[in-house]
Structure formats: structure tokens, C-alpha cells
ChimeraX commands (.cxc) that place a marker at each C-alpha (Angstrom):
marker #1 position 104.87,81.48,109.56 radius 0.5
marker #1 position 108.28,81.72,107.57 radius 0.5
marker #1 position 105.46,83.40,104.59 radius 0.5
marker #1 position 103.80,85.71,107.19 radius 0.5
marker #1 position 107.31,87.20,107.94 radius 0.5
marker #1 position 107.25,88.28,104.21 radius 0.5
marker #1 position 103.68,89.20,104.32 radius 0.5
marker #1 position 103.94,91.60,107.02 radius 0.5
marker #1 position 106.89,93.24,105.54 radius 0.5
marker #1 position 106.26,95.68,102.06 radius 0.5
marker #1 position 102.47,94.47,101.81 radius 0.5
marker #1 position 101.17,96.26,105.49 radius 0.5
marker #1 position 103.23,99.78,104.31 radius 0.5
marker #1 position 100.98,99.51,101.39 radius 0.5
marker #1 position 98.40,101.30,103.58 radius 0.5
marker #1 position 100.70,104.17,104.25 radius 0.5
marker #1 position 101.99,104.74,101.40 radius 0.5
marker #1 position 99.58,103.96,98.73 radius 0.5
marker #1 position 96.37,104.92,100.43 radius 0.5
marker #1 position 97.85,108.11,100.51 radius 0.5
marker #1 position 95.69,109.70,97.75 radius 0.5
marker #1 position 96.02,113.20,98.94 radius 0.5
marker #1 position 99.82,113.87,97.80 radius 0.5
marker #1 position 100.47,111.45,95.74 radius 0.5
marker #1 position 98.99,111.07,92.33 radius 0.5
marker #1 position 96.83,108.01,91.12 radius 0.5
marker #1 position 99.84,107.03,88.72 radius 0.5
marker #1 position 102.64,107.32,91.23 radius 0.5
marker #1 position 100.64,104.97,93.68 radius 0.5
marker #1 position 100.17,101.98,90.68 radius 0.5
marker #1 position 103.71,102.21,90.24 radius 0.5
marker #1 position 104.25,101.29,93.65 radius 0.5
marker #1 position 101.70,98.43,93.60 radius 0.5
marker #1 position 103.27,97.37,90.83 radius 0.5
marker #1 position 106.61,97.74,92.66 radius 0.5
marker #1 position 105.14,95.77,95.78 radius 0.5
marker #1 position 103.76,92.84,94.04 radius 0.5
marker #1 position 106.74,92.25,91.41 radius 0.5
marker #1 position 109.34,91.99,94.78 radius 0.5
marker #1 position 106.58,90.04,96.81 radius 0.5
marker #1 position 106.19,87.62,93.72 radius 0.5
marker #1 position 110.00,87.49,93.55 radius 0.5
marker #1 position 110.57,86.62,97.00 radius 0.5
marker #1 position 107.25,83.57,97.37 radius 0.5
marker #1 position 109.08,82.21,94.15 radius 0.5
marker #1 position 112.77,82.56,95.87 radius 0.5
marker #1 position 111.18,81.03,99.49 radius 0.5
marker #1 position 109.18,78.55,97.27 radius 0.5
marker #1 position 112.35,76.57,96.27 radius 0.5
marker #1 position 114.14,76.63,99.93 radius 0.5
marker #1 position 111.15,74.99,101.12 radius 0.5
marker #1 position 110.96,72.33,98.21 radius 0.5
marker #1 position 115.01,72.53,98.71 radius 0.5
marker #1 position 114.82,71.76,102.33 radius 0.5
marker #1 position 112.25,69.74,102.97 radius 0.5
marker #1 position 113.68,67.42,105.35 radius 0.5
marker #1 position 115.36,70.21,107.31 radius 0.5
marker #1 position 111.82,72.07,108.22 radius 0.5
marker #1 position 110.02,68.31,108.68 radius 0.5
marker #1 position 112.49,67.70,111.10 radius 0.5
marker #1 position 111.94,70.43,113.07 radius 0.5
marker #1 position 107.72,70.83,112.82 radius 0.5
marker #1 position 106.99,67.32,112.08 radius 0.5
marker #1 position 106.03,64.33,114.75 radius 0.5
marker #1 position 108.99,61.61,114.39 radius 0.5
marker #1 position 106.15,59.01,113.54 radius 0.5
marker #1 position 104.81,60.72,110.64 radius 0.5
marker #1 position 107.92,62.56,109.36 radius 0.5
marker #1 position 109.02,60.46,106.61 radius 0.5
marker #1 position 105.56,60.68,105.02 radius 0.5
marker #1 position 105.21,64.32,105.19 radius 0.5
marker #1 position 108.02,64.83,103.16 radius 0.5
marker #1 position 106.35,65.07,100.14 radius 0.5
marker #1 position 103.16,66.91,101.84 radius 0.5
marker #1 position 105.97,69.81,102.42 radius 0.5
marker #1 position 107.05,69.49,99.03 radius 0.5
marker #1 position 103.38,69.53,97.28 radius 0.5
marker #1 position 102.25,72.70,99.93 radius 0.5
marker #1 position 105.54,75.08,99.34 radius 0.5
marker #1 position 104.68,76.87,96.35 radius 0.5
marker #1 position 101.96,78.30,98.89 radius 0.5
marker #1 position 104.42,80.84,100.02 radius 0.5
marker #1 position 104.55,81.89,96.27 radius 0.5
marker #1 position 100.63,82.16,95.82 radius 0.5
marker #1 position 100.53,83.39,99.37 radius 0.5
marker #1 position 102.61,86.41,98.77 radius 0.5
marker #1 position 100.87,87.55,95.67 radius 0.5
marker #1 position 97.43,87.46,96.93 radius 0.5
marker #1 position 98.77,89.38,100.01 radius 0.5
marker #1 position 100.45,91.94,97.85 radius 0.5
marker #1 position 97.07,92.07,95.39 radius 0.5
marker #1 position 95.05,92.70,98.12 radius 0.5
marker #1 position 96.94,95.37,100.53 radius 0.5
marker #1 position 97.68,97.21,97.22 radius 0.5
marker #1 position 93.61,97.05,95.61 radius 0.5
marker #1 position 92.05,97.80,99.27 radius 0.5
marker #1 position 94.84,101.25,99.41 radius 0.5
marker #1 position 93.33,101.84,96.03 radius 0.5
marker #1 position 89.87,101.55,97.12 radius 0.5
marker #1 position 89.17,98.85,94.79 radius 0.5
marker #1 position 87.94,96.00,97.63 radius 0.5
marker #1 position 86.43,93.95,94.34 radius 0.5
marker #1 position 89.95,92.21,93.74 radius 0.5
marker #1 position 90.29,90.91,97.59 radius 0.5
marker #1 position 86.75,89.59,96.66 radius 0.5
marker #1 position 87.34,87.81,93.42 radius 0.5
marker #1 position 90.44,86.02,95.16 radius 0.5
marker #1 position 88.26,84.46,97.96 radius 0.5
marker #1 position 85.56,83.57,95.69 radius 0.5
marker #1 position 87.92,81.70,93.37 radius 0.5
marker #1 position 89.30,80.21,95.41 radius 0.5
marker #1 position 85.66,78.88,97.49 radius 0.5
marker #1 position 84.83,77.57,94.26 radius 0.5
marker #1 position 87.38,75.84,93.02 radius 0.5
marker #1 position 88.11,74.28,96.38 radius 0.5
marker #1 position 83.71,73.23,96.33 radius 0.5
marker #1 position 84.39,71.77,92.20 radius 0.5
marker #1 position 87.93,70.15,93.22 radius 0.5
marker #1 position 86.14,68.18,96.37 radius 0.5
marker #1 position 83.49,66.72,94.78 radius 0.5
marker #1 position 85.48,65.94,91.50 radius 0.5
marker #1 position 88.17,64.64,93.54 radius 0.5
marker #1 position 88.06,63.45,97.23 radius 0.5
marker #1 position 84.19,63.41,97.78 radius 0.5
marker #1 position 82.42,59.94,98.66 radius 0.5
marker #1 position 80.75,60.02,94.99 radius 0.5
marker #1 position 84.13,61.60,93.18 radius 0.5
marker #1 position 85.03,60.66,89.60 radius 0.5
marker #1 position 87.26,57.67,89.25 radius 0.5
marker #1 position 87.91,54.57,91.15 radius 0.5
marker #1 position 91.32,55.83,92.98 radius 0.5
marker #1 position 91.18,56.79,96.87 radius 0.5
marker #1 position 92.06,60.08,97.73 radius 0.5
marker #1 position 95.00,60.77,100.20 radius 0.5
marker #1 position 96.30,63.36,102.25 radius 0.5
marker #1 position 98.63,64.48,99.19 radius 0.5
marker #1 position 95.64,64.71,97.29 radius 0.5
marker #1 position 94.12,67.35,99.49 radius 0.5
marker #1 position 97.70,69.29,99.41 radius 0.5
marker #1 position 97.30,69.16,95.82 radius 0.5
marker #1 position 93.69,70.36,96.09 radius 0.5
marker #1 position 95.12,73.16,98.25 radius 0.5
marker #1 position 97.59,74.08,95.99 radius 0.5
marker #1 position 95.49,74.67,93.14 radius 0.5
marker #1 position 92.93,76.59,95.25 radius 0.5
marker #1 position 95.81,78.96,96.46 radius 0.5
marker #1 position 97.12,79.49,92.84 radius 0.5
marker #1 position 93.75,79.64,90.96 radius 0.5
marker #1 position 92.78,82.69,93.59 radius 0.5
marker #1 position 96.14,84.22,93.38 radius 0.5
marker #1 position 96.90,84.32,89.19 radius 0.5
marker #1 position 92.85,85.30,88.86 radius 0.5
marker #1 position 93.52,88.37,91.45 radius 0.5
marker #1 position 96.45,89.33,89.65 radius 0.5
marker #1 position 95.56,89.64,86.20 radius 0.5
marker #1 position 92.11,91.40,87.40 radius 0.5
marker #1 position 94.71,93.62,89.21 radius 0.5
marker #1 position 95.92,94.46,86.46 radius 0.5
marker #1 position 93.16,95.07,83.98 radius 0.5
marker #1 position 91.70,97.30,86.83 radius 0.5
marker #1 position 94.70,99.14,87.46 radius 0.5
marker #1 position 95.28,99.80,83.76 radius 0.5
marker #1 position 91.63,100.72,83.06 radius 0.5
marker #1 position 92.18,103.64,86.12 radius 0.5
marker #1 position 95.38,105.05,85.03 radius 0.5
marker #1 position 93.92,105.36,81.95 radius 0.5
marker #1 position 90.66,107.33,82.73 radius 0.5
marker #1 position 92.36,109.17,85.90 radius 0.5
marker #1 position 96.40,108.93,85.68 radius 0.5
marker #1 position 98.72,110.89,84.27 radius 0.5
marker #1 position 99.80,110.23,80.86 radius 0.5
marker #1 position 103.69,111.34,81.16 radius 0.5
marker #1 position 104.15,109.19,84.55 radius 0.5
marker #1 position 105.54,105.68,84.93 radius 0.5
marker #1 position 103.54,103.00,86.30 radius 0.5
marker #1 position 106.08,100.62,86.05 radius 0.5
marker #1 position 107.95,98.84,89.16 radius 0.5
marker #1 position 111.64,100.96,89.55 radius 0.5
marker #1 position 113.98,100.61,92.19 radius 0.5
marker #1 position 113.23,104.16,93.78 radius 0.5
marker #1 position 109.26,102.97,94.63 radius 0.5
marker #1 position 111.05,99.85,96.69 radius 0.5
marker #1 position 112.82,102.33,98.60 radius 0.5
marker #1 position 109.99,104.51,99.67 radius 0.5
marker #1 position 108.13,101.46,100.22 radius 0.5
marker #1 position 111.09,99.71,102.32 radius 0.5
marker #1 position 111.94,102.61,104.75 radius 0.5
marker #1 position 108.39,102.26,107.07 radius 0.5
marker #1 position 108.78,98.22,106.15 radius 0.5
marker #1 position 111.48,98.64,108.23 radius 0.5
marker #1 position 109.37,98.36,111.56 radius 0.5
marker #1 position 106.60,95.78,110.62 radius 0.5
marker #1 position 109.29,93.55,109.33 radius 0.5
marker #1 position 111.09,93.54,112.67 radius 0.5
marker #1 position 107.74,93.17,114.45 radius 0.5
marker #1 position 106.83,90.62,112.31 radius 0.5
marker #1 position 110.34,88.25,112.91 radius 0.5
marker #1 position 110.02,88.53,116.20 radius 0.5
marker #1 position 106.43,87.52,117.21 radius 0.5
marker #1 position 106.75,84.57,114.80 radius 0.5
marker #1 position 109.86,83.77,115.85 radius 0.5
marker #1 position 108.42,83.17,119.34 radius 0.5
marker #1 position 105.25,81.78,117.45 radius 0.5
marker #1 position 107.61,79.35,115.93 radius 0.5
marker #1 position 109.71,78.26,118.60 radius 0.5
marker #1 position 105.92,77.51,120.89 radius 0.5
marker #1 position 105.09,75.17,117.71 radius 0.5
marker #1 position 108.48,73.23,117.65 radius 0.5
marker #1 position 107.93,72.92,122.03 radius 0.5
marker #1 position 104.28,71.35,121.37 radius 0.5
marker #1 position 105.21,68.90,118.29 radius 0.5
marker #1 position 108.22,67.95,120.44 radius 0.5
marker #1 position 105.65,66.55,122.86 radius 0.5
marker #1 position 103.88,64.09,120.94 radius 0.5
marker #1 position 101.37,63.50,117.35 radius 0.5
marker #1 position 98.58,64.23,120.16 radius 0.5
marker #1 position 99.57,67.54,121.01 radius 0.5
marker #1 position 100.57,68.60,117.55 radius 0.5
marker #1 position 96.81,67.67,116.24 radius 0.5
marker #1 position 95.49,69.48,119.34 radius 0.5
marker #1 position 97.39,72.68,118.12 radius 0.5
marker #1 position 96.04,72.12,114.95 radius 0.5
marker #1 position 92.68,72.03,115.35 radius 0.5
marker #1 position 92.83,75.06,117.60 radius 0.5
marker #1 position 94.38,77.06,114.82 radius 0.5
marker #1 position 91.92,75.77,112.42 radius 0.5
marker #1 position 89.03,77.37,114.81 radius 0.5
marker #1 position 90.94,80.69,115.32 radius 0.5
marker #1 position 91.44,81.16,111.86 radius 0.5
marker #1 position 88.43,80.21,110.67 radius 0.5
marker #1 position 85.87,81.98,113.25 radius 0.5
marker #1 position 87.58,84.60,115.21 radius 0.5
marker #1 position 90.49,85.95,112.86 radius 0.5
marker #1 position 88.46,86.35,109.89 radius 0.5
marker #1 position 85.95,88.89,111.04 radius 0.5
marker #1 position 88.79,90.51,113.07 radius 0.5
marker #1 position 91.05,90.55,109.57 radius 0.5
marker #1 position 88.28,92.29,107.78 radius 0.5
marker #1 position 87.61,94.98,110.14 radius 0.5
marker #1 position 91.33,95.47,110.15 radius 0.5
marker #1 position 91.64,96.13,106.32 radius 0.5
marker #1 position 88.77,98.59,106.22 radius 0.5
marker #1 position 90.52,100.84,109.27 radius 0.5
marker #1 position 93.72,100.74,107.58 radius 0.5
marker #1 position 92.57,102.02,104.58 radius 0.5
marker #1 position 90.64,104.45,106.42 radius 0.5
marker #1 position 93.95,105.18,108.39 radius 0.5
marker #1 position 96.04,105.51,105.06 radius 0.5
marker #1 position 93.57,108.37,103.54 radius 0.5
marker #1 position 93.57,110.21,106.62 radius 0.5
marker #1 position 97.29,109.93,106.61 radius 0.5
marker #1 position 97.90,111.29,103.87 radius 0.5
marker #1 position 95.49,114.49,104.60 radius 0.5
marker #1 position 97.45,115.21,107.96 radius 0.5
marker #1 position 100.91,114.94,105.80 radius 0.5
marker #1 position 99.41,117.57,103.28 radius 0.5
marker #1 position 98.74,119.89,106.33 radius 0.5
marker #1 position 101.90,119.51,108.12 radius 0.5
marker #1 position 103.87,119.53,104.70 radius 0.5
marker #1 position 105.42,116.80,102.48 radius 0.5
marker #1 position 109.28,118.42,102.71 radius 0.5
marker #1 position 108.80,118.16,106.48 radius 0.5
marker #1 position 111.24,114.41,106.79 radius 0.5
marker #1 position 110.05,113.48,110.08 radius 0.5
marker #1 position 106.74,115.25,110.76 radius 0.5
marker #1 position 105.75,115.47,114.92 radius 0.5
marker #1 position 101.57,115.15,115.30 radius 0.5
marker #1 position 100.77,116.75,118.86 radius 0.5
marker #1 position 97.56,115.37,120.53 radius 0.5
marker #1 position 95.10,118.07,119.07 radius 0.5
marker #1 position 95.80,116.45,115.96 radius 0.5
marker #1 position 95.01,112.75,116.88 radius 0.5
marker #1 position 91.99,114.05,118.37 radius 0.5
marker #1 position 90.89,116.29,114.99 radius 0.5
marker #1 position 91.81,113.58,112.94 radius 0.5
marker #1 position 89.37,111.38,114.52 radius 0.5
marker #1 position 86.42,113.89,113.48 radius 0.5
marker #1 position 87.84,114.43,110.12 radius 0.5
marker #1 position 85.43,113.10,107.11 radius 0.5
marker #1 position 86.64,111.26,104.57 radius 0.5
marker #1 position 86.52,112.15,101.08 radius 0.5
marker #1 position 84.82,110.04,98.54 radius 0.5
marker #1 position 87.62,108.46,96.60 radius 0.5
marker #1 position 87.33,110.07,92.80 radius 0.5
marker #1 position 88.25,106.88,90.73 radius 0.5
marker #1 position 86.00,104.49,92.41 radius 0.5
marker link #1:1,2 radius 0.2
marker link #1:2,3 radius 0.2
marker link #1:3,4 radius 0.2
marker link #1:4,5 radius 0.2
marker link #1:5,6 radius 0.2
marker link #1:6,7 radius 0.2
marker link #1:7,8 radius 0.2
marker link #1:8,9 radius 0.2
marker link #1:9,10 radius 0.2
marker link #1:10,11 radius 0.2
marker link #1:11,12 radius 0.2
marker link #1:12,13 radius 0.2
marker link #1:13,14 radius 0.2
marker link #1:14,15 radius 0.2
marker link #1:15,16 radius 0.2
marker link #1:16,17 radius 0.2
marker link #1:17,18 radius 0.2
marker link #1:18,19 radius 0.2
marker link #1:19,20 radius 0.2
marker link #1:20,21 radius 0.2
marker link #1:21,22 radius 0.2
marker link #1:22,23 radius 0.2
marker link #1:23,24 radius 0.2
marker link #1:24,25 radius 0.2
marker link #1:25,26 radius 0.2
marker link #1:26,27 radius 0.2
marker link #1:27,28 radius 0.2
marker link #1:28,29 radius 0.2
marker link #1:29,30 radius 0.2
marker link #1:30,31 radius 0.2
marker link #1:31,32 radius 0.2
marker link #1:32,33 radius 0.2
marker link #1:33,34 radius 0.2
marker link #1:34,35 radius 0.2
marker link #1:35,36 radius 0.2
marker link #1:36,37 radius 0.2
marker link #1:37,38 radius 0.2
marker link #1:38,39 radius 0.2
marker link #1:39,40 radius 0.2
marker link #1:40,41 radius 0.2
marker link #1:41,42 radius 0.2
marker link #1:42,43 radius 0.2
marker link #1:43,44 radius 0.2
marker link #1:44,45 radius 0.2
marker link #1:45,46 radius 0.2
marker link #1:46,47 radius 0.2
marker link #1:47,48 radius 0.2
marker link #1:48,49 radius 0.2
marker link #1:49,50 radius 0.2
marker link #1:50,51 radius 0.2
marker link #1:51,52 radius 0.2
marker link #1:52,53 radius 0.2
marker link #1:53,54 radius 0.2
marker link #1:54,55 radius 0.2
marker link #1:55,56 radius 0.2
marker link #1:56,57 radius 0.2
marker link #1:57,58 radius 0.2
marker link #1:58,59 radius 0.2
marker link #1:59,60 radius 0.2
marker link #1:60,61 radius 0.2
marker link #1:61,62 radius 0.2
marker link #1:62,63 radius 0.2
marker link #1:63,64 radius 0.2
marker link #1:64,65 radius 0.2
marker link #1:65,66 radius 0.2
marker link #1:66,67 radius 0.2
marker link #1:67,68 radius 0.2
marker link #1:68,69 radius 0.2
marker link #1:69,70 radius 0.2
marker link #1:70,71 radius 0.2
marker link #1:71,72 radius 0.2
marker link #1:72,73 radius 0.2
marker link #1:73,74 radius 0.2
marker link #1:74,75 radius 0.2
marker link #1:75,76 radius 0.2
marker link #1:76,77 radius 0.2
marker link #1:77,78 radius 0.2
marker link #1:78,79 radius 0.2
marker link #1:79,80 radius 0.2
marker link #1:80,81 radius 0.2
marker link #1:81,82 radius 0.2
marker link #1:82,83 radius 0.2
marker link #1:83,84 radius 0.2
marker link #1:84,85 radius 0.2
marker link #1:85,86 radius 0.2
marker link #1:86,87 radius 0.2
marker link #1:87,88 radius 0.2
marker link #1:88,89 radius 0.2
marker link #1:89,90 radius 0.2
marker link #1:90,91 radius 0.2
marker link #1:91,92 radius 0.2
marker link #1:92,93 radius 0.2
marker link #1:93,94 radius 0.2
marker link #1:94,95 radius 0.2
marker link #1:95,96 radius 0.2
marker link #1:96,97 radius 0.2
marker link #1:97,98 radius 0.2
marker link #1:98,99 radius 0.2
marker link #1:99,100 radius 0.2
marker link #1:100,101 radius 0.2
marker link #1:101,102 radius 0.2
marker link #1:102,103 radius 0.2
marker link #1:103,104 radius 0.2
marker link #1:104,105 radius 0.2
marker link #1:105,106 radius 0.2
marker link #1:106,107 radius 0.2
marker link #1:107,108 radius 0.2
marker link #1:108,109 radius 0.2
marker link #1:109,110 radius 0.2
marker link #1:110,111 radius 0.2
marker link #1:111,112 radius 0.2
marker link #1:112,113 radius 0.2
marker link #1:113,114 radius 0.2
marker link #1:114,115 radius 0.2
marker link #1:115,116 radius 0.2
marker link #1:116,117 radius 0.2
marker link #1:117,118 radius 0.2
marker link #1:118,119 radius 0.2
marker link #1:119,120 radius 0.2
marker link #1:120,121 radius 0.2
marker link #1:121,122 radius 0.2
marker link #1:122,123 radius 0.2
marker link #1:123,124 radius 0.2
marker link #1:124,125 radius 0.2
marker link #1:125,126 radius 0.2
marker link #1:126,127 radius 0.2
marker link #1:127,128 radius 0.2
marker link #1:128,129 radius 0.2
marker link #1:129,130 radius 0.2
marker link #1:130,131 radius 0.2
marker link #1:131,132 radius 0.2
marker link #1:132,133 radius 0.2
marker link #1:133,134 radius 0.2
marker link #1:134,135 radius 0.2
marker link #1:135,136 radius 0.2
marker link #1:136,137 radius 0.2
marker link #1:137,138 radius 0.2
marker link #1:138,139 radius 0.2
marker link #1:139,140 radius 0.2
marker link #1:140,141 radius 0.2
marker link #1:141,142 radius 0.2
marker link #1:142,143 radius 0.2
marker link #1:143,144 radius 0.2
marker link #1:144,145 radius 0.2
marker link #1:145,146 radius 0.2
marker link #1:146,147 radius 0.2
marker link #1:147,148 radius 0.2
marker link #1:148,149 radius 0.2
marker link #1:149,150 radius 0.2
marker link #1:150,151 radius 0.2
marker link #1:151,152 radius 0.2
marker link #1:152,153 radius 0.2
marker link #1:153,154 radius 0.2
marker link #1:154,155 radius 0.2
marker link #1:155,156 radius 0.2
marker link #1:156,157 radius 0.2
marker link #1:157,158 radius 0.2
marker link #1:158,159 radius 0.2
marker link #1:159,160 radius 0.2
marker link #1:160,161 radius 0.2
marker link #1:161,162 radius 0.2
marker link #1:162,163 radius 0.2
marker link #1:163,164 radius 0.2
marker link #1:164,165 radius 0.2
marker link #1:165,166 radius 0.2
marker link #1:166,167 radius 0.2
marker link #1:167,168 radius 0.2
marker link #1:168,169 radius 0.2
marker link #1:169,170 radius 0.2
marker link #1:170,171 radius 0.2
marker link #1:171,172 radius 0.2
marker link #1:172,173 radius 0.2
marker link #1:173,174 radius 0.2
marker link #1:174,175 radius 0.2
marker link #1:175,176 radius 0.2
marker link #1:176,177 radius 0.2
marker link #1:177,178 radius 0.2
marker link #1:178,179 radius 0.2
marker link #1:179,180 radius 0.2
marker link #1:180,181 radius 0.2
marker link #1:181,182 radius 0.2
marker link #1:182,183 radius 0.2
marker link #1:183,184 radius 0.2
marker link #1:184,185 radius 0.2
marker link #1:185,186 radius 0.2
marker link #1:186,187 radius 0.2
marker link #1:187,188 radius 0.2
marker link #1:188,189 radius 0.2
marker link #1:189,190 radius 0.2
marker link #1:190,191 radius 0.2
marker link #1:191,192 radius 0.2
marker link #1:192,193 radius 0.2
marker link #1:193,194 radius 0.2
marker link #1:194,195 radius 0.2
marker link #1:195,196 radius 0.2
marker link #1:196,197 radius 0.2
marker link #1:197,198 radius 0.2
marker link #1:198,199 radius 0.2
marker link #1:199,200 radius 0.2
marker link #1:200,201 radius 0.2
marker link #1:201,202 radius 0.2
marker link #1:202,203 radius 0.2
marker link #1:203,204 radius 0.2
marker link #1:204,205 radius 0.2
marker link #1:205,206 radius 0.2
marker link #1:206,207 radius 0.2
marker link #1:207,208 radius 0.2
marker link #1:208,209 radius 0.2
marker link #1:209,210 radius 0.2
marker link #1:210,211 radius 0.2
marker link #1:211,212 radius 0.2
marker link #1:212,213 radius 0.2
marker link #1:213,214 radius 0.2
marker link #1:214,215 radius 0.2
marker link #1:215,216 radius 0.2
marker link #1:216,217 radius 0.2
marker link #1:217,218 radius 0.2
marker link #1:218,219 radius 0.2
marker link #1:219,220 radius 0.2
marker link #1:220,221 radius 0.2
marker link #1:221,222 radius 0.2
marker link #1:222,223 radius 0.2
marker link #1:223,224 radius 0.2
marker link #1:224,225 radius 0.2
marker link #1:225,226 radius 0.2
marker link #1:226,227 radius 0.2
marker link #1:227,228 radius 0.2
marker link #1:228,229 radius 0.2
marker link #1:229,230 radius 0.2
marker link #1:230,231 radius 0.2
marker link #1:231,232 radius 0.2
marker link #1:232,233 radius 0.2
marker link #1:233,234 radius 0.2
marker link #1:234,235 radius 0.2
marker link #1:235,236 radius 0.2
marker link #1:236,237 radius 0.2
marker link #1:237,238 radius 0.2
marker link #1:238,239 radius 0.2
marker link #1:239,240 radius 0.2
marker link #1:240,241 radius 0.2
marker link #1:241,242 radius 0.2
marker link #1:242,243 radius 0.2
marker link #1:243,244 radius 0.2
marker link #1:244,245 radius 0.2
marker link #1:245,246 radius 0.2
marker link #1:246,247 radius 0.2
marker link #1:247,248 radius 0.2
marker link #1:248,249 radius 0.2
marker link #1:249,250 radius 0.2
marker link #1:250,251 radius 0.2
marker link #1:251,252 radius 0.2
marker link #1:252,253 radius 0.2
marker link #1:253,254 radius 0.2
marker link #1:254,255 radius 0.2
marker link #1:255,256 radius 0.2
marker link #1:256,257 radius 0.2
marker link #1:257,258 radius 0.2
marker link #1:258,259 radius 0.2
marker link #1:259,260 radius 0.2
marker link #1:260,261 radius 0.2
marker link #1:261,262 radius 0.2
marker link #1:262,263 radius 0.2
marker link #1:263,264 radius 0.2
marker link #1:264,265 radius 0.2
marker link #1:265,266 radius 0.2
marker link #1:266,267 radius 0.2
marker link #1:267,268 radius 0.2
marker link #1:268,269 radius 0.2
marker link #1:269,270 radius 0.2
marker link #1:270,271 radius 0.2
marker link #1:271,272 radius 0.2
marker link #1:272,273 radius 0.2
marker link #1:273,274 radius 0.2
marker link #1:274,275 radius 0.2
marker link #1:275,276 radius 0.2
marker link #1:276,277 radius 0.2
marker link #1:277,278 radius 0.2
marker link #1:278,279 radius 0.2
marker link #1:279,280 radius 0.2
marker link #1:280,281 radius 0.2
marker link #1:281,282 radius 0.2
marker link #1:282,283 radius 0.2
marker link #1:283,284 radius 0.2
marker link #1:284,285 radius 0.2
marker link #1:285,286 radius 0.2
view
């Protein structure tokens, strides 16, 4: 939850800002994916060692008393997730703006596979070697998942965001992360941040309340998350990516209309209702 706070900060203005393809050039809106997923790798690495730093501190608080001294190093193992986490966020807000929805698909098929190879090589009934296989195992298992899928996204990011600015970009424009791209990025972060601290704040606070109340509970809660995340959010996620970047190109049409100088633009209700009609243009670099 402490990740999704960072997740739902610069990564959801990505949409916004660099699905905008209508005034702002192909080159100008790598440069601020490139902006977005150097601080989002900078800030999973910086969260990565608080959590390995303060283990004991977030096990007290989200941990069942009988199983707490075990699960130390199950916290440990599972906190360079924020790290692989925040790229493959940042990878895949910034490809789907860029109409490139290949990359979000090569990180969930690397990691599918490696998790399938990992489990039979490693915790299966038949799995190589004579050790058993314990819950740190399957952390470790986790872990490599999460960073196979996250490094593979990346550096196909990268090779696919070169190969465009190459064929379509400008030659005499940057593409490389600077300061000024956080700021445009940060200023409409602003409000999904804040959104984003507060519902998981409460989100939080409703998790410490139910492990409080027993190991029973706490596996209860568990498996219910494990079902909502796995057959209702995922559908619902996808849908969500594919209107936002539908939301970001028409965005970015209405702003061209209304004018870019304009600081901060007013739509009235004819144009929430024309925008809904509006077509939108087949992206030229796809």
C-alpha cells in the first residue's frame, strides 16, 4: 500500500501529459517518460531500503504476534518489490500514453513464465533437488518474478522508445530526463498523490484493525484480496488503461482548441458532450 502511494503519484499524470500527442511533440513526451521512470526508479530503490531498514517496525504493525518473528525475513526478502513495482508501473503508464501496449504485455508475460519455470524447478512436488521449499522460498520466487518482468520491460522500453524518436522525433530535442519535465509532470501529481495517501491511509489503518484481531482474520483478509485482485480488478484495471489513454489523446485535442497559453483552461458542458463524439486519430508512430 506504502508502493501504491508512489504508484498513483507521477505514473497516473502520465496519461495527461504524455498521451497528449496533439501539442506536444513525440520527442518532448520520451523525455518525460524518461523523466517519470528515472524518479519512480529512484524512489522504489530509496523505499526499498526503509523497508529492509525497518523491518521489525512494519511487522509489528501488519503482522499476527504468533507469526511475527518469522516474517521478519519474509519482509526483508519481498521489499525490493516496491523497487520492481515502481518501474513496471512507470514502464507501463508511460508505453500505454505512447500507444505502444506491447511493453505492458511483455512485462506480464515474463513474468507468467518465469513464475510457471521457477515453480516447477523449485517448489513443485517433482522439483529439482532434495531440499523442501518454504514460505521464503516462494518470496524469493516472487521476487525474481517481479524483477525479471520489470528489467525485461525496461530495456524493451527503451529500445522501443529509441527506435521511435529515431524514425519520428526530432533530431535537435532532448530526450533525456531534466528537472523541468518533473515539474510539468509534478503539478497535476499534485491531486492523485493526495487522493492516493488518503484512501490508503484508511486502507491501511482497516488492515492493522483486522490483523489486530487474530492470524484467522488476517488470512481471511488475505484470501479475499487474493480473489479481488485476481478476478474482479484485473479486467476492471485493463479497461481502465485503455480509457485513459483514450482520455489523454482527447485531452490534448480540446487543449489545442482552447489554446496551450491559456494556464487554467474552463471546458463548459458543450464541450464534454462534443468531446464524447469526437474520433480519435490513428496514432502516426504506431
Amino acid at each position: 500500500m506504502v508502493a501504491q502511494v508512489l504508484n498513483d503519484g507521477l505514473p497516473r499524470t502520465a496519461w495527461l501529459i504524455i498521451g497528449d500527442r496533439t501539442t506536444r511533440t513525440l520527442s518532448s513526451r520520451i523525455g518525460l517518460s524518461y523523466t517519470l521512470l528515472v524518479f519512480q526508479t529512484l524512489m522504489g530503490f530509496i523505499m526499498a531500503v526503509i523497508f529492509v531498514a525497518a523491518a521489525e517496525s512494519f511487522a509489528a504493525s501488519f503482522v499476527p504476534p504468533d507469526v511475527r518473528q518469522s516474517s521478519l525475513n519474509y519482509v526483508r526478502i519481498c521489499a525490493p518489490v516496491t523497487l520492481s513495482s515502481a518501474i513496471q508501473v512507470a514502464v507501463s503508464s508511460c508505453t500505454r500514453a505512447l500507444d505502444q501496449p506491447d511493453v505492458p504485455l511483455l512485462i506480464s508475460s515474463t513474468g507468467f513464465i518465469v513464475n510457471i519455470v521457477l515453480d516447477l524447478l523449485i517448489i513443485s512436488k517433482f522439483h529439482v533437488g532434495s531440499f523442501k521449499p518454504t514460505i521464503l522460498t516462494q518470496a524469493g520466487i516472487r521476487l525474481a518474478c517481479d524483477m525479471a518482468s520489470a528489467f525485461a520491460g525496461l530495456f524493451y522500453f527503451i529500445y522501443v522508445a529509441t527506435k521511435l524518436h529515431r524514425r519520428f522525433g526530432s533530431p535537435e530535442e532532448r530526450v533525456s530526463p531534466q528537472i523541468k519535465a518533473l515539474g510539468i509532470l509534478a503539478r497535476p501529481a499534485i491531486y492523485t498523490f493526495a487522493e492516493s495517501v488518503i484512501r490508503n491511509s484508511i486502507y491501511l489503518w482497516i488492515v492493522s484493525r483486522i490483523i489486530s484481531l487474530g492470524q484467522d482474520y488476517a488470512t481471511a483478509w488475505g484470501v479475499f484480496n487474493t480473489i479481488r485482485w485476481g478476478l474482479i480488478m484485473v479486467p476492471v484495471q485493463a479497461l481502465e488503461a485503455s480509457t485513459l489513454t483514450f482520455v489523454g489523446h482527447h485531452w490534448g485535442q480540446w487543449r489545442a482548441q482552447v489554446g496551450v497559453t491559456i494556464r487554467r483552461p474552463a471546458a463548459t458542458w458543450k464541450d464534454v458532450k462534443s468531446s464524447s463524439s469526437v474520433q480519435t486519430r490513428p496514432c502516426p508512430h504506431c
